[in-house]
LOLO-867866 format. One record per residue (C-alpha): residue number from 1; residue in three letters; x, y negated, z negated. Coordinates in nm, 4 decimals, padded with zeros to 6 digits. Last residue first. Example, Ala and Ser with C-alpha at 12.3 -4.5 7.8 and 13.67 -1.06 7.14 Angstrom:
BEGIN
LUMBA     n   res         c1         c2         c3
LUMBA     2   SER    01.3670    00.1060   -00.7140
LUMBA     1   ALA    01.2300    00.4500   -00.7800
This chain:
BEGIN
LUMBA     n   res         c1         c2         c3
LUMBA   348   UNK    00.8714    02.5211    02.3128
LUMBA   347   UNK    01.1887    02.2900    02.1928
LUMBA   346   UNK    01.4341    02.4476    01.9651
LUMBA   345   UNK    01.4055    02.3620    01.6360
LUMBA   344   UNK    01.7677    02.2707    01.4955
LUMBA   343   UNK    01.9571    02.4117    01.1760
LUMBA   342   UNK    02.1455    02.2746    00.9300
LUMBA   341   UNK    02.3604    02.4390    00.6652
LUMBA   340   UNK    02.3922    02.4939    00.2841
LUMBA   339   UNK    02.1575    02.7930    00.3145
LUMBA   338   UNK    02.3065    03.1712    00.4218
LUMBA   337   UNK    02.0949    03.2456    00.7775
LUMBA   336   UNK    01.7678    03.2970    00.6310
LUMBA   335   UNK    01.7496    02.9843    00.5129
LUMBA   334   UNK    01.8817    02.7731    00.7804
LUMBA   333   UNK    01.6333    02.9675    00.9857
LUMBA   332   UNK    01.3328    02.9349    00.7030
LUMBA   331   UNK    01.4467    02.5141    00.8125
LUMBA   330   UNK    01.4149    02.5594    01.1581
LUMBA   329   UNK    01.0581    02.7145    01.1336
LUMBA   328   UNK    00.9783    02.4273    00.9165
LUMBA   327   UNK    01.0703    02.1703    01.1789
LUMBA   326   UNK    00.8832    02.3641    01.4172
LUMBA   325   UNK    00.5936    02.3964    01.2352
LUMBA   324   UNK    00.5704    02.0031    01.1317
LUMBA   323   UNK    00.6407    01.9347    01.5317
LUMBA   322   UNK    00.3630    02.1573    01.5903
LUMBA   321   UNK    00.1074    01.9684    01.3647
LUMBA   320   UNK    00.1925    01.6152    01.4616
LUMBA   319   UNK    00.0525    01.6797    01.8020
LUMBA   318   UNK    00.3810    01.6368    02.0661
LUMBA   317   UNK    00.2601    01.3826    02.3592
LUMBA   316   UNK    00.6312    01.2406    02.3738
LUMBA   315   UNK    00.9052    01.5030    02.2516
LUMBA   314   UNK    01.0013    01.4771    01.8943
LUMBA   313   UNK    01.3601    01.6423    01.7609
LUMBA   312   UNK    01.2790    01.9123    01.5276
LUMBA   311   UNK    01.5864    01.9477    01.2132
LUMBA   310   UNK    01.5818    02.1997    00.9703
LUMBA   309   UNK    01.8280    02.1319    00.6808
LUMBA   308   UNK    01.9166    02.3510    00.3392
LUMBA   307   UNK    02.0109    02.2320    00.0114
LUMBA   306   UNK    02.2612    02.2997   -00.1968
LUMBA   305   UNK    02.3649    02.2320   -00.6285
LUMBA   304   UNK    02.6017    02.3739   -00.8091
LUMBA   303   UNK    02.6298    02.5395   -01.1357
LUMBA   302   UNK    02.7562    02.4676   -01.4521
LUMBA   301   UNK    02.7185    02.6784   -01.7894
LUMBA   300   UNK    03.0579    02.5707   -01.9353
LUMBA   299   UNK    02.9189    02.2726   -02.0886
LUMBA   298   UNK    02.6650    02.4769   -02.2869
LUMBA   297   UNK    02.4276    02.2723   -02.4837
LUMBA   296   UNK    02.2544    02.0652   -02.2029
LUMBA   295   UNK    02.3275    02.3669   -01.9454
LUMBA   294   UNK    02.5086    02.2041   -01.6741
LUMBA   293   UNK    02.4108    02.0763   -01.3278
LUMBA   292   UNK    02.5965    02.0028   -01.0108
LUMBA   291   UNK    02.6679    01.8123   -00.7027
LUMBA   290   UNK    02.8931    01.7633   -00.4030
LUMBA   289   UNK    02.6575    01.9483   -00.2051
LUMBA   288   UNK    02.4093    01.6634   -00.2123
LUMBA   287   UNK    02.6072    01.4486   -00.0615
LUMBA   286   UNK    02.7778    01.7248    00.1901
LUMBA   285   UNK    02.3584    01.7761    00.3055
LUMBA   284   UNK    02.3205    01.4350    00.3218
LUMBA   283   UNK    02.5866    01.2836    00.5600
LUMBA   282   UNK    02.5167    01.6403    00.7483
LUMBA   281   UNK    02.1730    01.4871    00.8138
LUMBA   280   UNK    02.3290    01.1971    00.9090
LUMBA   279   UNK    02.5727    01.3702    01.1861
LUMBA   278   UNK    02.3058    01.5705    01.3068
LUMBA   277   UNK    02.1057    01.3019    01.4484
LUMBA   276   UNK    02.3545    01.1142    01.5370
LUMBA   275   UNK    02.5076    01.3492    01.7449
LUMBA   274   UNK    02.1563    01.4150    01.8833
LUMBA   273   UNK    02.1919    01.0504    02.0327
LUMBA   272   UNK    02.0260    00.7216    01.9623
LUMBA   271   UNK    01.8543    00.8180    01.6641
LUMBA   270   UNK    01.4828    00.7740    01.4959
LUMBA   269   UNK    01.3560    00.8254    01.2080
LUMBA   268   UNK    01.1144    01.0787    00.9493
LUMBA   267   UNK    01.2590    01.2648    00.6556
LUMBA   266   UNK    01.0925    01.5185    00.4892
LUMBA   265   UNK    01.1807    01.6855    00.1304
LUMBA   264   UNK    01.1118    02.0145   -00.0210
LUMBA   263   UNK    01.1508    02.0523   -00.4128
LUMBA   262   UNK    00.8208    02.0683   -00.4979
LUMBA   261   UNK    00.5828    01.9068   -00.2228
LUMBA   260   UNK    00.6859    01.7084    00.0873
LUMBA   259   UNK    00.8527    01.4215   -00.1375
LUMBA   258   UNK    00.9082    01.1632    00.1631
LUMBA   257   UNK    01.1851    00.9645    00.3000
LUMBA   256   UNK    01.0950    00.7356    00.5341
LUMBA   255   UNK    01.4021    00.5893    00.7577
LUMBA   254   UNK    01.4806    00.2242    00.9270
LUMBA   253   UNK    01.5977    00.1485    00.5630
LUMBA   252   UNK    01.8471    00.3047    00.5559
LUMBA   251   UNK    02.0013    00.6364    00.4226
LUMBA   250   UNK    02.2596    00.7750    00.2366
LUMBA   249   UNK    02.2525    00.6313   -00.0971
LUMBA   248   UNK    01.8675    00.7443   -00.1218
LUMBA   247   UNK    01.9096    01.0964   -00.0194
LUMBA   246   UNK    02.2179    01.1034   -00.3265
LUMBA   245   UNK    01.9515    00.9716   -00.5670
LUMBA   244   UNK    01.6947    01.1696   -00.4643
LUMBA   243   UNK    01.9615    01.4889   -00.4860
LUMBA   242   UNK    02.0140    01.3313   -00.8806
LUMBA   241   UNK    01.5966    01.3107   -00.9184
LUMBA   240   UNK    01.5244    01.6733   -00.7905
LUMBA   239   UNK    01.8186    01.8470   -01.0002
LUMBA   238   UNK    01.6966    01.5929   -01.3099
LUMBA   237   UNK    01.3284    01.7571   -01.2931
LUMBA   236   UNK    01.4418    02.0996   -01.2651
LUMBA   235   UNK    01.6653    02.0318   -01.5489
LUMBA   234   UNK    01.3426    01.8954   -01.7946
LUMBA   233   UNK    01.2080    02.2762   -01.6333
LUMBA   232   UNK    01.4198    02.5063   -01.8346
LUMBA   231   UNK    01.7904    02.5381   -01.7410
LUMBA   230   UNK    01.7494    02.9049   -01.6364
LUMBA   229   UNK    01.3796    02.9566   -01.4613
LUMBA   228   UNK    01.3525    02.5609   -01.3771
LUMBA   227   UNK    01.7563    02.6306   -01.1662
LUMBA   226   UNK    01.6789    02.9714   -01.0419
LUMBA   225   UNK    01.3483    02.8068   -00.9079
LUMBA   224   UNK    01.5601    02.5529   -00.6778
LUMBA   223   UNK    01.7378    02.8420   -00.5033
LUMBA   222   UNK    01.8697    02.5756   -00.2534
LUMBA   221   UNK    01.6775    02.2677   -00.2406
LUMBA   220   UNK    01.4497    02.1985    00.0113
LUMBA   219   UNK    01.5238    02.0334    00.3531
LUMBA   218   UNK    01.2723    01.8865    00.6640
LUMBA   217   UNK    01.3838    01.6566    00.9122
LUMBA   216   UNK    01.1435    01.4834    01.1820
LUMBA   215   UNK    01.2956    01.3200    01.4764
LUMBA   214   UNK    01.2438    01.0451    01.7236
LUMBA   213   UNK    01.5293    01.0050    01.9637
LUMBA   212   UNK    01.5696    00.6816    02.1978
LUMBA   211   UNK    01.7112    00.6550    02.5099
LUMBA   210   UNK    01.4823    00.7551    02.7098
LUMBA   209   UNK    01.2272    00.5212    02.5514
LUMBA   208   UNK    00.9063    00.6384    02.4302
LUMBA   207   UNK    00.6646    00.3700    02.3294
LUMBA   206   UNK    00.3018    00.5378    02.3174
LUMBA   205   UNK    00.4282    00.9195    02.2582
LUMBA   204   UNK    00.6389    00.7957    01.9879
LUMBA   203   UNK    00.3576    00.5787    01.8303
LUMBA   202   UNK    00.1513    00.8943    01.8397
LUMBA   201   UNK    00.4010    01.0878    01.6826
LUMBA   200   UNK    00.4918    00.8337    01.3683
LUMBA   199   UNK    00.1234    00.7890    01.3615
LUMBA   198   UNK    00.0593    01.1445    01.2595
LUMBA   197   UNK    00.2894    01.1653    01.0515
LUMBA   196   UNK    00.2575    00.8542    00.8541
LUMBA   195   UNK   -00.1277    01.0110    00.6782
LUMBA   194   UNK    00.0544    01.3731    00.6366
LUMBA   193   UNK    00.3587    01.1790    00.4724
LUMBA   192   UNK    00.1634    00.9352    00.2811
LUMBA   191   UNK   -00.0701    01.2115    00.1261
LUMBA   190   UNK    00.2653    01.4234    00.0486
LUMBA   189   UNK    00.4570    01.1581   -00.1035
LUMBA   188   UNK    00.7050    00.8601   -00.0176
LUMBA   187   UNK    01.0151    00.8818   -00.1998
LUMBA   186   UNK    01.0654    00.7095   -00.5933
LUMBA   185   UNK    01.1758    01.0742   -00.6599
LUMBA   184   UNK    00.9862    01.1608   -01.0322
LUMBA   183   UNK    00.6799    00.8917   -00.9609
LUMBA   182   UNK    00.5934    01.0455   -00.5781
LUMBA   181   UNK    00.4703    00.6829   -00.4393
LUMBA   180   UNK    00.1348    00.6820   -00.1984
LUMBA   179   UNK   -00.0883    00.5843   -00.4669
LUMBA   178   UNK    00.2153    00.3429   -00.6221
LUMBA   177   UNK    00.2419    00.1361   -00.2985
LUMBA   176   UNK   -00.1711    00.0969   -00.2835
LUMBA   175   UNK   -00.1948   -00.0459   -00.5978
LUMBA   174   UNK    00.0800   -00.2169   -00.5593
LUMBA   173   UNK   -00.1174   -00.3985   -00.2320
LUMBA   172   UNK   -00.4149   -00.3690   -00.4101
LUMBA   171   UNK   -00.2810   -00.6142   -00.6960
LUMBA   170   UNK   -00.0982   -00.8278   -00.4374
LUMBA   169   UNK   -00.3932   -00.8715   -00.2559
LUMBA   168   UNK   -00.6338   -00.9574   -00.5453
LUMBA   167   UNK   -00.3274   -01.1920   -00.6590
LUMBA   166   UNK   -00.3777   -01.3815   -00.3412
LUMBA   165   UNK   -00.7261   -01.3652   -00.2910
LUMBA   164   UNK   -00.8506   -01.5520   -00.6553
LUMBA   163   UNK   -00.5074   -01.8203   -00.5663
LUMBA   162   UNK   -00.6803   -01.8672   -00.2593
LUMBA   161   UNK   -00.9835   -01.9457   -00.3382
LUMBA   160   UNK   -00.8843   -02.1798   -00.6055
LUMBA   159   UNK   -00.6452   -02.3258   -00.3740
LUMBA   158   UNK   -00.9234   -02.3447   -00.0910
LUMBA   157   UNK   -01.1846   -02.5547   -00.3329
LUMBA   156   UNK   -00.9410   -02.8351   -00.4651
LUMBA   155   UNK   -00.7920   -02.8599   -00.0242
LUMBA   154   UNK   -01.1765   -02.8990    00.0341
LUMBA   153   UNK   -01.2476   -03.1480   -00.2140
LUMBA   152   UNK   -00.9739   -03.3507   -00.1179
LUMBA   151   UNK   -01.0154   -03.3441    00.2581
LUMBA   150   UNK   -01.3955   -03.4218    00.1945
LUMBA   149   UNK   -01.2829   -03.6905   -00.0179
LUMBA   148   UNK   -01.0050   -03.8476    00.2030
LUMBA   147   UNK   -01.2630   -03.8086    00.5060
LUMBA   146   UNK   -01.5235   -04.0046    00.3163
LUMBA   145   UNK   -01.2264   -04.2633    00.2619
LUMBA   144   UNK   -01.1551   -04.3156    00.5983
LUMBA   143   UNK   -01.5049   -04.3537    00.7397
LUMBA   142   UNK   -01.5506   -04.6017    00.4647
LUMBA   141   UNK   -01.2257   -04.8086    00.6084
LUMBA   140   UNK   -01.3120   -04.7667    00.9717
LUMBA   139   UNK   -01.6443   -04.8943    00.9060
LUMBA   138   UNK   -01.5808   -05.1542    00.7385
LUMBA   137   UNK   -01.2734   -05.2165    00.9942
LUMBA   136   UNK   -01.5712   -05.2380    01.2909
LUMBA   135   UNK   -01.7405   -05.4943    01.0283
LUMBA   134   UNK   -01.4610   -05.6897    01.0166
LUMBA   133   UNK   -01.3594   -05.6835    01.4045
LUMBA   132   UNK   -01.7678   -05.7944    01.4354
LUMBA   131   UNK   -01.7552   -06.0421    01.2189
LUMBA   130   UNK   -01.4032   -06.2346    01.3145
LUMBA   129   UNK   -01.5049   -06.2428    01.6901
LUMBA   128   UNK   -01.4129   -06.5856    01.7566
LUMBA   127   UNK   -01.1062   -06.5291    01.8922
LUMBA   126   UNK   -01.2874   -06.3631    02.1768
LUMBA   125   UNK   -01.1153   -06.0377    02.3441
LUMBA   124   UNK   -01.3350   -05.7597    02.1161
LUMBA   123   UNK   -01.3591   -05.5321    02.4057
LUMBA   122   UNK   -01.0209   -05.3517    02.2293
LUMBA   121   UNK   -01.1402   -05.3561    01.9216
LUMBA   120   UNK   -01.4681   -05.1271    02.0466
LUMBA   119   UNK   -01.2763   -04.9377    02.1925
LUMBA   118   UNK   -01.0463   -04.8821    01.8781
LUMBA   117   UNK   -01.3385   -04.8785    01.7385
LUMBA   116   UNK   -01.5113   -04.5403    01.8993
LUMBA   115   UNK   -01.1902   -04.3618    01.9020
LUMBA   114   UNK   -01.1475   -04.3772    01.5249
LUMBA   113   UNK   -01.4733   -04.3350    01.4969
LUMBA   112   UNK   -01.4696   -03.9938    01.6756
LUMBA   111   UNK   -01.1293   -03.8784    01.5364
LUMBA   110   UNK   -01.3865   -03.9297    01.2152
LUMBA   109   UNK   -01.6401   -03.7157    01.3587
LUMBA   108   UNK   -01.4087   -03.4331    01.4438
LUMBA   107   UNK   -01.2385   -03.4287    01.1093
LUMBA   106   UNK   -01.6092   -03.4352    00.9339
LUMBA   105   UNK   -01.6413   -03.0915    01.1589
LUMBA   104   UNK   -01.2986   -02.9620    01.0638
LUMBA   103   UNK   -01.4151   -03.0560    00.7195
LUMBA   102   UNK   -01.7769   -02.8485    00.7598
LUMBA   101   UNK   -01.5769   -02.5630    00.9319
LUMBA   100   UNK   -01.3028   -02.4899    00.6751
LUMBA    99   UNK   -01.5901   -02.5447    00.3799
LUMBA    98   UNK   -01.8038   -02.2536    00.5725
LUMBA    97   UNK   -01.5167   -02.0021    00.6062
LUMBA    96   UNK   -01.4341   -02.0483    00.2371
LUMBA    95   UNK   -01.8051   -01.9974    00.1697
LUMBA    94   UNK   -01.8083   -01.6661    00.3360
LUMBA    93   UNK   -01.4901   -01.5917    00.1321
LUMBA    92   UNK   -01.6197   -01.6672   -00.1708
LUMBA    91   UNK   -01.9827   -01.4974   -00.0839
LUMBA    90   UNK   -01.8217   -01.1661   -00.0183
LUMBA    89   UNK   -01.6841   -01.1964   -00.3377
LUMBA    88   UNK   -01.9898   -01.2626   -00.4943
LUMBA    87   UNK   -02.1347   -00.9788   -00.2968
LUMBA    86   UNK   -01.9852   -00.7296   -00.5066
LUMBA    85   UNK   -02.0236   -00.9233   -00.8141
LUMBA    84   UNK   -02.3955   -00.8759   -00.7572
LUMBA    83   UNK   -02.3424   -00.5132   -00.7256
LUMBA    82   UNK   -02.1671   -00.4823   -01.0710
LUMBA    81   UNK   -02.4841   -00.6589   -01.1781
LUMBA    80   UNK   -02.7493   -00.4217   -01.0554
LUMBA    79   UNK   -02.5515   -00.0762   -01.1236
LUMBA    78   UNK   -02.5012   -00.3105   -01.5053
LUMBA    77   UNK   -02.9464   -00.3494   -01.4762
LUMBA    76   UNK   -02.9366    00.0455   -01.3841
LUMBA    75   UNK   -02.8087    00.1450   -01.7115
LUMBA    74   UNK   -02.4806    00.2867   -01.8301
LUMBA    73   UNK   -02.3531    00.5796   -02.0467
LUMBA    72   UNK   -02.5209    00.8804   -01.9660
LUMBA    71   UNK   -02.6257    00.7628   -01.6187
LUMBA    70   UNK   -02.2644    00.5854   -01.5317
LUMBA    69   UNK   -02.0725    00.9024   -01.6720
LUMBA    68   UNK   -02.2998    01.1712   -01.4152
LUMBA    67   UNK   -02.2704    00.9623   -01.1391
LUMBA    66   UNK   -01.8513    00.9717   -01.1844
LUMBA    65   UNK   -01.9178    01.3060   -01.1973
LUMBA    64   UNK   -02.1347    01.3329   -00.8965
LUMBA    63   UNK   -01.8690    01.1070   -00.7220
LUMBA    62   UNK   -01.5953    01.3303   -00.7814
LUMBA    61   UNK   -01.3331    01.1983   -01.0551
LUMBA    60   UNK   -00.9570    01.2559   -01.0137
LUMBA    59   UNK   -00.6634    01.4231   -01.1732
LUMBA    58   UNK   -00.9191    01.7300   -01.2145
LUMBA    57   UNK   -00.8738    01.8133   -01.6025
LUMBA    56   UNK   -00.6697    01.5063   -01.7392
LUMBA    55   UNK   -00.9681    01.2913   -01.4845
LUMBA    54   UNK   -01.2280    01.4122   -01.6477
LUMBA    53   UNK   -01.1095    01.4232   -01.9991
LUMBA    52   UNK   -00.9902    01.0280   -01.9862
LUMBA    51   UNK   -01.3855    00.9865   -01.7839
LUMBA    50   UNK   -01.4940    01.1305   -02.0973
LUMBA    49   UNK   -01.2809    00.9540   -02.3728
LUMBA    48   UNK   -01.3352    00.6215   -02.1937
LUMBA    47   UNK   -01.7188    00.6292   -02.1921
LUMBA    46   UNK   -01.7139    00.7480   -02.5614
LUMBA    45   UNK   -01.5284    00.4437   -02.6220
LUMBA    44   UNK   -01.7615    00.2345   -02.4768
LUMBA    43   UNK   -01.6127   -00.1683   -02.5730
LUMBA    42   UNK   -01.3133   -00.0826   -02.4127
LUMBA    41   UNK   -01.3329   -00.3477   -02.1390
LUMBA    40   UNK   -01.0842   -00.1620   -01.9290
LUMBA    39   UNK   -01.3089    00.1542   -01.9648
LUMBA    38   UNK   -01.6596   -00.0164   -01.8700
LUMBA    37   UNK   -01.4709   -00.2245   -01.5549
LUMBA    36   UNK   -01.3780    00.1418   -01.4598
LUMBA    35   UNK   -01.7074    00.2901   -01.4982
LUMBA    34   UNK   -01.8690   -00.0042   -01.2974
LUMBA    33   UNK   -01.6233   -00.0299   -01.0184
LUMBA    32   UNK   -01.6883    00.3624   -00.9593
LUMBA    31   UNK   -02.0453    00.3133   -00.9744
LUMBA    30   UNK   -02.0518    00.0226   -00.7594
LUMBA    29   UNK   -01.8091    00.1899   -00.5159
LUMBA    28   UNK   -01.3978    00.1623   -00.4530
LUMBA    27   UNK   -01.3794    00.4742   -00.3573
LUMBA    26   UNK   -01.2104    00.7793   -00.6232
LUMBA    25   UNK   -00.8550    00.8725   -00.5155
LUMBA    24   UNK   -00.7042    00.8804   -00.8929
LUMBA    23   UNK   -00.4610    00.6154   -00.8272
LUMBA    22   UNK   -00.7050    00.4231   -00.5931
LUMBA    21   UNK   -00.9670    00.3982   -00.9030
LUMBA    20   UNK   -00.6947    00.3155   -01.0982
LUMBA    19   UNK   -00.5197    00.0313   -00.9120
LUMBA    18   UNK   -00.9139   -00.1175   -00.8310
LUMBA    17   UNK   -01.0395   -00.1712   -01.2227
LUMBA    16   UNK   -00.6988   -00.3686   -01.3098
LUMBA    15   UNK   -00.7712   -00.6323   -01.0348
LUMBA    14   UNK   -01.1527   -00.5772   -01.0615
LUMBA    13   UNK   -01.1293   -00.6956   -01.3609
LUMBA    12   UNK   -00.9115   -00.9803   -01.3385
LUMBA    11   UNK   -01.1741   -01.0617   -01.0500
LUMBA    10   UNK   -01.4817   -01.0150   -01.2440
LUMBA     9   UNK   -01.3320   -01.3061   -01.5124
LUMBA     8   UNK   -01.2337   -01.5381   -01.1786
LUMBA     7   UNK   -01.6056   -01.4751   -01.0660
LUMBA     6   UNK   -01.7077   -01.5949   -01.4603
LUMBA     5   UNK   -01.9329   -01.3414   -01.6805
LUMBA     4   UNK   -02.2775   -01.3582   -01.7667
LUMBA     3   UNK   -02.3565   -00.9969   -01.7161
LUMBA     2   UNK   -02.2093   -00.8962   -02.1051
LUMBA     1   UNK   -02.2843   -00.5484   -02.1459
């Protein structure tokens, strides 16, 4: 491997390197860095074909496996280097912090001279004094331009530095949109939800307002398996992509949607009034309702498409854990009870 490479080179890299390893939940380590810079290089195919098979099997890569591909196919001198770009970075932005305080320092010494002479001008009263108001401009005048330069060089230095962290962020921050994105929906996903959940209670509990509902809504499709059991599982697919679409149309954006797992859906947001409550989750469930399927070879082979609601309003101090249960107890009521409808979790 190549260790002679440029910190703008190590941070394309680490750019492309960082999206997977958060895709396939593996931490951002030396190791892990080092496989992944390894595959987007290409130059180890058998590297790539491994960690490919590793993560088709597990959709991830543990850290003794990911161990196990750096010792067969790297060395300790590229553990060595990948940690030297490590603190490269760290160094950037250390030295970012440094060049902000040496030119607010130079700043401070030249509001200094400036005070300094104009003092100085002002105790220069005799007409005679030509030498000493041009040596006090001198000095004003070289003061000047060392400011200029350090100003210059500075402002050349914190572009480049900033350009480097910009698209770094931007890269982790779709990075980080796309780990927590269900690709067949577009919604949120399970790892977001049971991360947001928690919060979305806690933050309730911290800033409850009388008149202000939190809720959590939970709905599946109706007889979703029928639909992957007779229209094969392409039409599973479209059922839970055409009800995304029709969640989507009818909501803002003051609510997350989330893919709860198969065809079960979550919806946290808050409401002024249970009314409301009801009345948007009804919004949805007569959306959905108002769709169908066919068989792709047998137009008259239609049939419709449900879903069922369970509603559980949050109470302040609620753990995350109950109001899940409750909300799913509502929604095996709405089950039980003929689908298509909505039902509401007591409180306990």
């Amino acid at each position: 491997m190549n260790h002679a490479v440029s910190l703008a080179h190590s941070a394309q890299c680490l750019k492309k390197a960082i999206p997977l390893m958060v895709k396939y939940r593996m931490p951002v380590t030396p190791i892990n860095y080092a496989i992944w810079y390894c595959y987007i290089q290409g130059n180890k195919p058998s590297l790539n074909a491994e960690l490919d098979h590793v993560i088709a099997l597990q959709q991830t890569c543990s850290q003794d496996k990911a161990k196990e591909i750096f010792d067969k196919h790297l060395t300790q001198d590229d553990l060595v280097f990948f940690q030297e770009m490590t603190e490269k970075f760290h160094t950037t932005m250390e030295q970012v912090q440094q060049d902000i305080s040496t030119t607010l320092d130079h700043s401070k010494s030249f509001t200094t001279s400036l005070v300094d002479s104009q003092n100085e001008l002002n105790m220069l009263v005799d007409v005679n004094s030509y030498n000493e108001i041009l040596g006090c401009v001198e000095r004003l005048t070289d003061d000047s331009i060392a400011m200029q330069d350090y100003a210059r060089e500075f402002q050349t230095k914190l572009a480049v530095a900033y350009n480097e962290i910009k698209d770094l962020k931007e890269a982790l921050n779709i990075s980080k949109e796309a780990a927590d994105t269900d690709t067949l929906t577009g919604f949120y996903n399970r790892g977001k939800f049971d991360s947001d959940i928690v919060n979305f209670c806690l933050e309730y509990s911290e800033q409850a307002q009388e008149d202000s509902l939190a809720v959590l809504i939970m709905f599946d499709i109706d007889h979703f398996k029928r639909f992957n059991d007779d229209f094969g599982h392409q039409k599973g697919d479209e059922v839970l992509r055409l009800v995304a679409k029709k969640v989507r149309e009818n909501t803002t954006e003051a609510a997350n949607v989330y893919r709860y797992g198969g065809e079960e859906f979550c919806i946290t947001a808050y409401f002024d009034t249970i009314n409301d409550i009801i009345a948007f989750a009804d919004c949805i469930r007569l959306a959905i309702a108002k769709l169908a399927i066919r068989k792709k070879h047998d137009v008259t082979a239609k049939r419709a498409i449900s879903a069922s609601f369970g509603l559980a309003i949050l109470r302040p101090f609620t753990n995350s854990t109950v109001l899940v249960e409750r909300a799913d107890r509502a929604l095996y009521i709405a089950k039980t009870h003929g689908r298509n409808r909505i039902e509401i979790a007591p409180d306990i």
